[in-house]
C-alpha positions as CSV (number, residue, x, y, z in Angstrom):
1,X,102.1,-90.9,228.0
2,X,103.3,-88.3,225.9
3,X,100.2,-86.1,225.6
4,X,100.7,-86.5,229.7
5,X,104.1,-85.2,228.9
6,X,103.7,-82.4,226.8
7,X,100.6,-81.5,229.4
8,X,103.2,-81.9,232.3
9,X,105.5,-79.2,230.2
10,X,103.2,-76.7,229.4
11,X,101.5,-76.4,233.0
12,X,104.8,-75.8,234.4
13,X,106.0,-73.2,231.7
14,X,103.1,-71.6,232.5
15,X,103.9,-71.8,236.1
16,X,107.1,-70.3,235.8
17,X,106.2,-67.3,233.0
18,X,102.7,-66.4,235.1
19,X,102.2,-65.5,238.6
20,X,99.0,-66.8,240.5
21,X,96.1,-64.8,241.8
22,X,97.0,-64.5,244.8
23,X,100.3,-62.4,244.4
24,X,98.0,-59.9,242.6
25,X,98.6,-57.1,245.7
26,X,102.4,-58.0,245.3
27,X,102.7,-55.9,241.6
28,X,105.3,-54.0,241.2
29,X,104.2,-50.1,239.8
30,X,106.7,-48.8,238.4
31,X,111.2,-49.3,238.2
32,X,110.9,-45.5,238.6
33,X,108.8,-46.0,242.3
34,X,111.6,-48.7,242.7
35,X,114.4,-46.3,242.5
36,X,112.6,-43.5,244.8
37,X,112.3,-46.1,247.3
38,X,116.2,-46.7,246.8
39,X,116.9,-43.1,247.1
40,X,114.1,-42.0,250.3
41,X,116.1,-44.8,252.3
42,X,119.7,-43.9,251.5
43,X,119.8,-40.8,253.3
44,X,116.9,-38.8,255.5
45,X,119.8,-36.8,256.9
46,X,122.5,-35.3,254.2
47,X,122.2,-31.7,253.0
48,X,123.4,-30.5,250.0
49,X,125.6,-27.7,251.6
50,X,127.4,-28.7,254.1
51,X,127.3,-30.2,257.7
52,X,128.4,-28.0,260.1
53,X,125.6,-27.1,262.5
54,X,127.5,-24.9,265.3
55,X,127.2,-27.6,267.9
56,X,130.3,-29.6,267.4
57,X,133.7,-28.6,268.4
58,X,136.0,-30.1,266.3
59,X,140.5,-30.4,267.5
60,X,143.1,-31.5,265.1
61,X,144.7,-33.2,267.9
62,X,143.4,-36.1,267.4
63,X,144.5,-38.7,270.0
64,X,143.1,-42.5,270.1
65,X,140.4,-42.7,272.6
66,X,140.5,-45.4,275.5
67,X,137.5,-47.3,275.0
68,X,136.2,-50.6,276.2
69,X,136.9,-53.6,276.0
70,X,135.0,-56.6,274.1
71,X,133.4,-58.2,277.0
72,X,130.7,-60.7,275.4
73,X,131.4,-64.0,277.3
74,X,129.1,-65.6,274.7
75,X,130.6,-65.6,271.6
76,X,131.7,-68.3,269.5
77,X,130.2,-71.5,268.6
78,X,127.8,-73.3,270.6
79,X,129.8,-76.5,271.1
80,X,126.7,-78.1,272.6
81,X,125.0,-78.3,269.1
82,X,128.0,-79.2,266.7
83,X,129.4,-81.8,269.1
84,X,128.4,-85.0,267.5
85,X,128.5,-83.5,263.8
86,X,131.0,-85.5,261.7
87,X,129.8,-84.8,258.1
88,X,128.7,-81.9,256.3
89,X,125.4,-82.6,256.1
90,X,125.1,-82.7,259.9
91,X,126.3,-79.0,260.0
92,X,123.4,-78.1,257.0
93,X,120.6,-79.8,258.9
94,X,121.8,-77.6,262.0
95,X,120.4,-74.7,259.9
96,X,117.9,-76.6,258.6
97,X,116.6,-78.9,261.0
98,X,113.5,-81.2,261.6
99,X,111.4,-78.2,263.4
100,X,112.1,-75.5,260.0
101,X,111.6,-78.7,257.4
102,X,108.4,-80.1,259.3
103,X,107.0,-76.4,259.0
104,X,107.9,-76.2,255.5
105,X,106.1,-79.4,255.0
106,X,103.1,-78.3,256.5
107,X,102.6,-75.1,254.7
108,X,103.0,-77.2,252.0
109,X,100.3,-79.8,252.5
110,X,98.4,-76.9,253.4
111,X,98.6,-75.0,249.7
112,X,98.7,-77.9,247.6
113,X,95.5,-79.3,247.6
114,X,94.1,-75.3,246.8
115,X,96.1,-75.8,243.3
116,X,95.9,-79.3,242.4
117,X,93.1,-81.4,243.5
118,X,95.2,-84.8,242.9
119,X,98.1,-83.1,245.5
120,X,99.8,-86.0,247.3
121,X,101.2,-84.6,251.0
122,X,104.8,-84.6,251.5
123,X,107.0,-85.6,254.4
124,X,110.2,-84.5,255.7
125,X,112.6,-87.0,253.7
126,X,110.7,-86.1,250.7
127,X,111.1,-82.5,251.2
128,X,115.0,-82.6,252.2
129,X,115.5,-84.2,248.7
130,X,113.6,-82.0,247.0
131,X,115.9,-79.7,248.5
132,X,118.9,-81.4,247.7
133,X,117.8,-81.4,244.1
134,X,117.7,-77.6,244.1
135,X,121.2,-77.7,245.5
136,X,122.5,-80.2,242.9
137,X,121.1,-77.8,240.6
138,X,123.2,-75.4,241.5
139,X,126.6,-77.0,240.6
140,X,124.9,-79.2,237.4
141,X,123.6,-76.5,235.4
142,X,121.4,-77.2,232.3
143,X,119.4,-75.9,229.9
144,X,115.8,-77.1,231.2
145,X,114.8,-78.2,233.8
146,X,113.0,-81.4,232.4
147,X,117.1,-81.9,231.4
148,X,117.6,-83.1,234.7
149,X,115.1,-86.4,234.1
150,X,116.3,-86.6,230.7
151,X,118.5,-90.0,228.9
152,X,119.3,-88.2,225.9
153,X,123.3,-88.8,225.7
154,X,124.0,-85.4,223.9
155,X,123.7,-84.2,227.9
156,X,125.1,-87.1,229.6
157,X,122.7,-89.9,228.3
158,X,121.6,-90.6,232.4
159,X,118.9,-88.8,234.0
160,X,120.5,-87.1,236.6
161,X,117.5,-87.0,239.4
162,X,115.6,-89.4,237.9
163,X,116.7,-91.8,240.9
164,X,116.1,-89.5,243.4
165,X,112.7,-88.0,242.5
166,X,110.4,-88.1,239.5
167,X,109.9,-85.1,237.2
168,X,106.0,-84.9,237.8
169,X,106.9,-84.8,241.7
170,X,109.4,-82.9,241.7
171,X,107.3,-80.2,239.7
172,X,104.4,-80.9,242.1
173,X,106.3,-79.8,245.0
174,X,107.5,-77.3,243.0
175,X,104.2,-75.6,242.3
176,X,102.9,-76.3,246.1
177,X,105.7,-74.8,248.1
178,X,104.8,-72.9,250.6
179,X,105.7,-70.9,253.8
180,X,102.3,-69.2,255.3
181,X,98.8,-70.0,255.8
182,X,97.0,-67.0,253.1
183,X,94.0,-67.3,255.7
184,X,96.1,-65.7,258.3
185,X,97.5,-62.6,256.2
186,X,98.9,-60.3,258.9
187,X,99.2,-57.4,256.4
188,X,102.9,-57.7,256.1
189,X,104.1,-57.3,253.1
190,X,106.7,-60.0,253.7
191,X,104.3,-62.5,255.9
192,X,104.3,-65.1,252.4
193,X,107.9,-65.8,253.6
194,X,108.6,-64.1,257.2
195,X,108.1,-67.2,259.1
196,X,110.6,-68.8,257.2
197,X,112.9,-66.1,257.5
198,X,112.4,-65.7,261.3
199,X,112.7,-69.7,261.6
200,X,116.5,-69.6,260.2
201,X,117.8,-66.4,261.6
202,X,116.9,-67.9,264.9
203,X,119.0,-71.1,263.8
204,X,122.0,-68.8,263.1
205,X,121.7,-66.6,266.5
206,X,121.8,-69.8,268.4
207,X,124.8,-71.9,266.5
208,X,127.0,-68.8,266.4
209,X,127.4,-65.5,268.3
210,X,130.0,-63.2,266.6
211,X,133.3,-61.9,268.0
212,X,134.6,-58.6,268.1
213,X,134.5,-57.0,264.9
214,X,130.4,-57.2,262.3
215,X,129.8,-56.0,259.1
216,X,126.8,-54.8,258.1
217,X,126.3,-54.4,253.9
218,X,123.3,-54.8,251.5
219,X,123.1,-57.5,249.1
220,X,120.2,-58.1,246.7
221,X,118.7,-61.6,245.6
222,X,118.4,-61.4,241.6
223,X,114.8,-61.0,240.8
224,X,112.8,-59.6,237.7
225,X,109.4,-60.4,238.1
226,X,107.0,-57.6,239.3
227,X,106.6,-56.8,242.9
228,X,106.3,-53.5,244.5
229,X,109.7,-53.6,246.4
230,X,111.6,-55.1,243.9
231,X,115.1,-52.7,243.8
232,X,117.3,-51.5,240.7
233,X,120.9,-50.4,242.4
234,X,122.8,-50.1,239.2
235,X,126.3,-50.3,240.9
236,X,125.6,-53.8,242.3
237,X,126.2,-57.0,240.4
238,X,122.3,-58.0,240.0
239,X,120.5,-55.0,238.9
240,X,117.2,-55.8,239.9
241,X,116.3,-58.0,242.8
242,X,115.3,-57.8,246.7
243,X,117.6,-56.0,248.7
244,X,118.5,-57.9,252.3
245,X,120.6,-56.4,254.8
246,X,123.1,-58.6,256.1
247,X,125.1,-58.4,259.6
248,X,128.0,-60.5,258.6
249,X,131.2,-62.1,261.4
250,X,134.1,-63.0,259.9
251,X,134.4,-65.9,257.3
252,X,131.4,-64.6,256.1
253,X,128.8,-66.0,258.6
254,X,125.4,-64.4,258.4
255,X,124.2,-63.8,261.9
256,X,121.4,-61.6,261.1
257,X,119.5,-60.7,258.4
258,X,116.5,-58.1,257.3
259,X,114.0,-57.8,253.7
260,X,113.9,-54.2,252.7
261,X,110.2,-54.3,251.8
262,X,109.9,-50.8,250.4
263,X,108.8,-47.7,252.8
264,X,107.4,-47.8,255.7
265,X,104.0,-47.3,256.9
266,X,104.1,-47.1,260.6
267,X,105.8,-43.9,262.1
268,X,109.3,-43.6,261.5
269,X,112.1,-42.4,263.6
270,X,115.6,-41.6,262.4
271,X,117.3,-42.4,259.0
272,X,116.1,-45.9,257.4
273,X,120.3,-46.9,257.6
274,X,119.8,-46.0,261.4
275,X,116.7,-48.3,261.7
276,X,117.8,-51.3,259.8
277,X,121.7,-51.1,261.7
278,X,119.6,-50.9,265.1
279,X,117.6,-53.8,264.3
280,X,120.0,-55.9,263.2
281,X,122.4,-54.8,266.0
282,X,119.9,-55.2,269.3
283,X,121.5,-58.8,270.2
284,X,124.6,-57.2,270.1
285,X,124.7,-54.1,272.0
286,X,126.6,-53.2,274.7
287,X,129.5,-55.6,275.1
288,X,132.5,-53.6,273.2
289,X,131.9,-54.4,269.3
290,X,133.4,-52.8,266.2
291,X,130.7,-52.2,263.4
292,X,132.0,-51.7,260.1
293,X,129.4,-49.8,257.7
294,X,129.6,-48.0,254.2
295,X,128.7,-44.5,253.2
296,X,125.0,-45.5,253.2
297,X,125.2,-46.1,257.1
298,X,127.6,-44.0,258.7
299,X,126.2,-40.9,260.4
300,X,126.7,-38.4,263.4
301,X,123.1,-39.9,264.9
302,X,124.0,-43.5,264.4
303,X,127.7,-42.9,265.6
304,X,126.3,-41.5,268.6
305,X,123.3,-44.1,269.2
306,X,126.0,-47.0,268.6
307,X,128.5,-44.6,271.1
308,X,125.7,-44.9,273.6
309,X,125.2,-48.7,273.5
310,X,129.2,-49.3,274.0
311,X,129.2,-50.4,270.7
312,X,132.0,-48.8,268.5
313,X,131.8,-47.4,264.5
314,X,134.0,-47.3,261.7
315,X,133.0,-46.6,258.3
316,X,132.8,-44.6,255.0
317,X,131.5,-41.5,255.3
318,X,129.4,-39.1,252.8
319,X,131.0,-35.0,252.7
320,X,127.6,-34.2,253.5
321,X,126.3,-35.0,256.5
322,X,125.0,-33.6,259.1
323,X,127.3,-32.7,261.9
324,X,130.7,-33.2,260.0
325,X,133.1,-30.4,259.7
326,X,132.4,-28.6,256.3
327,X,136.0,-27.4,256.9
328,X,137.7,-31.0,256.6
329,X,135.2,-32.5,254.5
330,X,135.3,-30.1,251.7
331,X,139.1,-29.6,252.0
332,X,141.0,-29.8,248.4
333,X,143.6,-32.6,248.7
334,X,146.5,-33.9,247.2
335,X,147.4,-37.7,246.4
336,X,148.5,-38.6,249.3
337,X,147.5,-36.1,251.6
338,X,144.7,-36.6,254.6
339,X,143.4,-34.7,257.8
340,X,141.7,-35.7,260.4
341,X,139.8,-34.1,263.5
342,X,137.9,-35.4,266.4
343,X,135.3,-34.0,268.3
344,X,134.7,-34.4,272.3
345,X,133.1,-37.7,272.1
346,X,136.4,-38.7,270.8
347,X,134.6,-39.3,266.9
348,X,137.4,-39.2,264.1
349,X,136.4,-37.8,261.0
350,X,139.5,-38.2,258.9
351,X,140.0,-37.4,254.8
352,X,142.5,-39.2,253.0
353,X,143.1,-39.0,248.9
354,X,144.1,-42.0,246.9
355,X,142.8,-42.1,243.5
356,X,139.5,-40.6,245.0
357,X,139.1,-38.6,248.2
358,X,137.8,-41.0,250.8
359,X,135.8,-40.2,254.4
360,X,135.9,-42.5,257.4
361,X,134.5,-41.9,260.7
362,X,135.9,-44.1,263.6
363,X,135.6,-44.2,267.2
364,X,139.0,-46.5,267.9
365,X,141.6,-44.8,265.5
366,X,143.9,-41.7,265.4
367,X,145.3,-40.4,262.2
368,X,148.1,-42.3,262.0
369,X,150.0,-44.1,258.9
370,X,150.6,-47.5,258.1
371,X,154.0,-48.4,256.3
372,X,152.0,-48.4,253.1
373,X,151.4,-44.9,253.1
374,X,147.7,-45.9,253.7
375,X,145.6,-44.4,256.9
376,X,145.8,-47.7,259.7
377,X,142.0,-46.6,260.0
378,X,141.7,-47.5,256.0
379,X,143.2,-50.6,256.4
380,X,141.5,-52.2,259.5
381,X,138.1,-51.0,257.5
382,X,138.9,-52.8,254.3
383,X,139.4,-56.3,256.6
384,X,136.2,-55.9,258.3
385,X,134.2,-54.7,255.5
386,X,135.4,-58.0,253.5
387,X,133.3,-60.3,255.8
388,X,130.4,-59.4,253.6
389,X,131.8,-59.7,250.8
390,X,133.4,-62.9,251.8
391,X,129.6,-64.0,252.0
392,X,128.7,-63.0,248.6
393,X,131.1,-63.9,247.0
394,X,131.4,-68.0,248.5
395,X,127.5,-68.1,248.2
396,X,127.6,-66.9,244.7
397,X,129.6,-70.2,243.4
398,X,126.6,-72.5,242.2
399,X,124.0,-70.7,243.2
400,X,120.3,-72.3,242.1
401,X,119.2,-69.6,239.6
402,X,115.9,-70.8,237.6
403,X,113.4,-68.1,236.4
404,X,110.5,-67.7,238.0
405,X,107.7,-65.3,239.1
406,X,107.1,-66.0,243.2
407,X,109.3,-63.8,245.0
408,X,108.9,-65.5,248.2
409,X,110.4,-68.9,245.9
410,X,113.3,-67.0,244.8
411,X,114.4,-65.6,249.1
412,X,113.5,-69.0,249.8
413,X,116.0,-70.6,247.1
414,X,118.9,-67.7,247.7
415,X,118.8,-68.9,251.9
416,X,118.8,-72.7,251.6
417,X,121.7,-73.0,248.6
418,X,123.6,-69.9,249.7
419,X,123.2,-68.3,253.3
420,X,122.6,-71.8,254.7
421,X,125.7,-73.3,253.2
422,X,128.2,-70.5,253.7
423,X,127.0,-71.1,257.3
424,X,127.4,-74.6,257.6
425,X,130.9,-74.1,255.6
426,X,132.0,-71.8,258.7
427,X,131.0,-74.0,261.1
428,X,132.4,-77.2,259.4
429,X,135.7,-75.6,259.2
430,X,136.0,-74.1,262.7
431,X,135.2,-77.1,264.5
432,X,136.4,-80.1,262.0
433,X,139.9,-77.7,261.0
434,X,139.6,-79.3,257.8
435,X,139.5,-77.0,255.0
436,X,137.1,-78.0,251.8
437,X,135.9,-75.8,248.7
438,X,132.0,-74.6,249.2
439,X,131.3,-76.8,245.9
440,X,132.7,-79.9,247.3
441,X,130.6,-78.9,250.3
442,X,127.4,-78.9,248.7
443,X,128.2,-82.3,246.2
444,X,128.4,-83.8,250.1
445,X,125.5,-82.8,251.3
446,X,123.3,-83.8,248.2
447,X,125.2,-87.0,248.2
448,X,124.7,-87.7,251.9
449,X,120.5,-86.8,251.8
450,X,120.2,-88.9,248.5
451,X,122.2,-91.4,249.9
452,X,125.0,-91.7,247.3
453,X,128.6,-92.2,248.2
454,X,130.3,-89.0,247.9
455,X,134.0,-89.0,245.7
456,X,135.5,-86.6,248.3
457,X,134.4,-89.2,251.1
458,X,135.8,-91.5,249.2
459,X,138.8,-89.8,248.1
460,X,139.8,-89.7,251.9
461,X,139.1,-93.5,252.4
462,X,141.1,-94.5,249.8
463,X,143.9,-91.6,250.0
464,X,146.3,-93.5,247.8
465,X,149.9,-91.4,246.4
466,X,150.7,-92.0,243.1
467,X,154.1,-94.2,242.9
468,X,153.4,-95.6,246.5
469,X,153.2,-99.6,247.2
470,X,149.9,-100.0,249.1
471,X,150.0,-103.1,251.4
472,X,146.7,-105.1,251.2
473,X,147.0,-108.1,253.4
474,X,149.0,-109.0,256.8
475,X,151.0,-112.0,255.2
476,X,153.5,-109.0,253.3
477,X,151.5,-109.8,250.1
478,X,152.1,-106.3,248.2
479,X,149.8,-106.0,244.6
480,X,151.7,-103.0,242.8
481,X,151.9,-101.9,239.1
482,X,154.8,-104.2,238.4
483,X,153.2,-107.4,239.7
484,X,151.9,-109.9,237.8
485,X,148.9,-110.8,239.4
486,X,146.4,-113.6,238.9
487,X,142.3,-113.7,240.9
488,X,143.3,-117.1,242.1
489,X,146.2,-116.0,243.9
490,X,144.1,-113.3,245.8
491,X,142.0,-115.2,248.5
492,X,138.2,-115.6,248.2
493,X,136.4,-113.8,250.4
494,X,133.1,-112.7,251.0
495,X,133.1,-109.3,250.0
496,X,136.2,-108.8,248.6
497,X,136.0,-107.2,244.9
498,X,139.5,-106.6,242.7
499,X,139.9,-103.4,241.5
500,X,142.6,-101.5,239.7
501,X,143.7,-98.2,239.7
502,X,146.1,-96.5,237.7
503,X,149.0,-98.2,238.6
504,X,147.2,-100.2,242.3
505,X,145.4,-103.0,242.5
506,X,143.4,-102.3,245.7
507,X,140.4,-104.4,247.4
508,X,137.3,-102.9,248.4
């Protein structure tokens, strides 16, 4: 049993510090190629000079325009799906339901007999607790991951999954996950996990269509094994990693998503910011909506494009792009001091200094002043802008973090413990009104697949105040800290167990 052991170990150390055959066409070349491809899809449209062209005429009376109104008649939650949810596992498996898990399951079955002849098939239980063990592994966090089946009391002296699923299964499924069939390789660069992705973004489109006012941001899924699109963005958090556009409503729901998978092959047409905003934007078109974008978005061709779908734009703004005035952008400023002009289209382009000089375009503001001192156009960005951030930053408590070298394992990981449960968080709050911390959120959810009794669930049952007599029976016989109590005056019944706590004796 222990050379099985040590066997065990070593297969999987070498599953996690090699990557198989097949990924061979994934390598990355170089971080320098990754940096290009960062800097060929920022901007296809700045110029170094300036960004006058001649075509604009630009007013300093700058006057708020009268746009349209938000007219989509679908948005909100669909009440048809969360009606009988209760718990907050029923909002997770909204996200990930029986149709997503049985397909997981059957990629599965599918890829592991090709890397271990002995492969046992899975099912859909089995696979939701497999899942629910990556989620647990989130908020425990230990050394190893043979920790988590370990009795050794310097780390708890229980093994913590051991009742749920056995090490050599767990790594089994482990090493066999899988999302596409390799025999039908549509050239994608993406198609070992597209599926999958396309599977859930459906799931959110159809539990949730966003209000008025979207975000759309980058965030990047930590990764540092080789593959050809992997990213380094110094200013963000994780350095290295996938980069994933994210079209974010408020609360931090993700309704759309998109894998930057380096440049493109097919013929392109505008700015790669234009392209991905676009895409991610085509459900949303046309009924009224305020985008929110940085400076990596904003331009005069997607302003206009977005002003041509009745979809409205406010956002950061580079000095240099095309089609700004050279004559506001590069204006010196004092703290304190802004301009702004709008052109016939009724686009703001307004320059305020703080402790930096700042740009924002907008199609809804004028150049007034809040109270603050602060440009109202500033303000009403920074509260759309933190819907993304709202996202990143509750997905980013417990997140499951374990090294390894499939990329397509790592997306898959960063959307079932993060996007998925910020999800189901919105929706649990929005239609329950109860208000819960994302950690507590996830202990329920593993609790309720593994079948354990949660402490929050139980928390609520019992819901006892501390210096409060709790009545336990109808005949006025109160059991308190102050009473002496013997078993034989409590009666015998089936079920009934004496407990104390603190200062209660309670039955349960």
């Amino acid at each position: 049993m222990a050379d099985d052991n040590i066997e065990l170990n070593d297969s999987f150390e070498r599953l996690l510090l090699q990557s198989d055959d097949e990924h061979d066409s994934d390598l990355m070349e170089t971080i320098q190629q990754d940096e290009s491809d960062e800097s060929d899809s920022a901007d296809s449209e700045s110029t170094d000079g300036g960004s006058d062209d001649g075509s604009e005429e630009w007013s300093k009376n700058v006057q708020k325009p009268l746009r349209w109104d938000f007219d989509d008649g679908t948005a909100g939650m669909n009440m048809d799906m969360v009606m009988d949810c209760k718990e907050p596992v029923d909002y997770y498996n909204l996200f990930m339901n029986n149709e997503l898990i049985d397909f997981i399951v059957e990629e599965t079955n599918r890829y592991g007999p090709t890397k271990d002849s002995n492969y046992l098939p899975t099912n859909n239980m089995e696979m939701r607790k497999f899942m629910a063990i990556i989620l647990q592994m989130g908020y425990v966090v230990l050394p190893k991951l043979d920790d988590y089946w370990s009795s050794d009391p310097a780390i708890g002296g229980k093994a913590i999954c051991g009742g749920v699923m056995t090490r050599k299964r767990f790594y089994s499924l482990m090493r066999s996950l899988h999302f596409a069939d390799n025999d039908n390789n549509n050239g994608s660069k993406l198609y070992k996990i597209e599926k999958f992705v396309n599977f859930f973004i459906a799931r959110c489109q159809h539990l949730l269509v966003p209000g008025r006012d979207i975000c759309i941001d980058e965030s990047m899924i930590p990764f540092r094994g080789r593959l050809r699109f992997r990213m380094y963005i110094p200013s963000k958090r994780h350095k290295y990693g996938i980069k994933i556009f994210k079209l974010c409503s408020n609360n931090g729901y993700t309704y759309n998503l998109s894998i930057y998978a380096g440049k493109e092959d097919q013929p392109r047409y505008g700015s790669v910011a234009e392209r991905v905003v676009l895409k991610l934007m085509e459900n949303l078109l046309g009924h009224g909506r305020i985008l929110y974008t940085d400076n990596w978005y904003t331009s005069m061709n997607l302003a206009k494009s977005l002003l041509e779908n009745k979809t409205n734009l406010v956002g950061t703004a580079r000095k240099n792009r095309i089609g700004f005035p050279k004559h506001v952008t590069s204006l010196k400023l004092k703290k304190g001091d802004y301009v702004a002009e709008q052109n016939g289209d009724g686009i703001m382009i307004l320059k305020w200094k703080d402790k930096r000089e700042v740009i924002m375009l907008s199609f809804i503001h004028d150049g007034s002043i809040t109270e603050r001192g602060k440009p109202a156009v500033i303000v009403d960005y920074n509260k759309g802008k933190s819907f993304n951030d709202l996202s990143d930053q509750l997905g980013s408590y417990c997140p499951y973090v374990r090294k390894t070298m499939k990329w397509y394992l790592r997306i898959f990981f960063h959307i079932i413990t993060q996007v998925s449960i910020v999800n189901a968080l919105h929706l649990y709050k929005l239609h329950s009104g109860k208000n819960i911390k994302i950690v507590q959120f996830k202990r329920d959810i593993v609790s309720s697949i593994c079948n354990w009794k949660s402490q929050h669930l139980l928390d609520e049952t019992i819901n006892l105040k501390k210096n409060q007599e709790k009545e336990l029976f109808e005949n006025d016989v109160v059991l308190n800290a102050t009473t002496n109590y013997q078993k034989n005056l409590v009666p015998q019944l089936p079920g009934i167990v004496l407990v104390k706590l603190r200062q209660y004796v309670i039955i349960v």
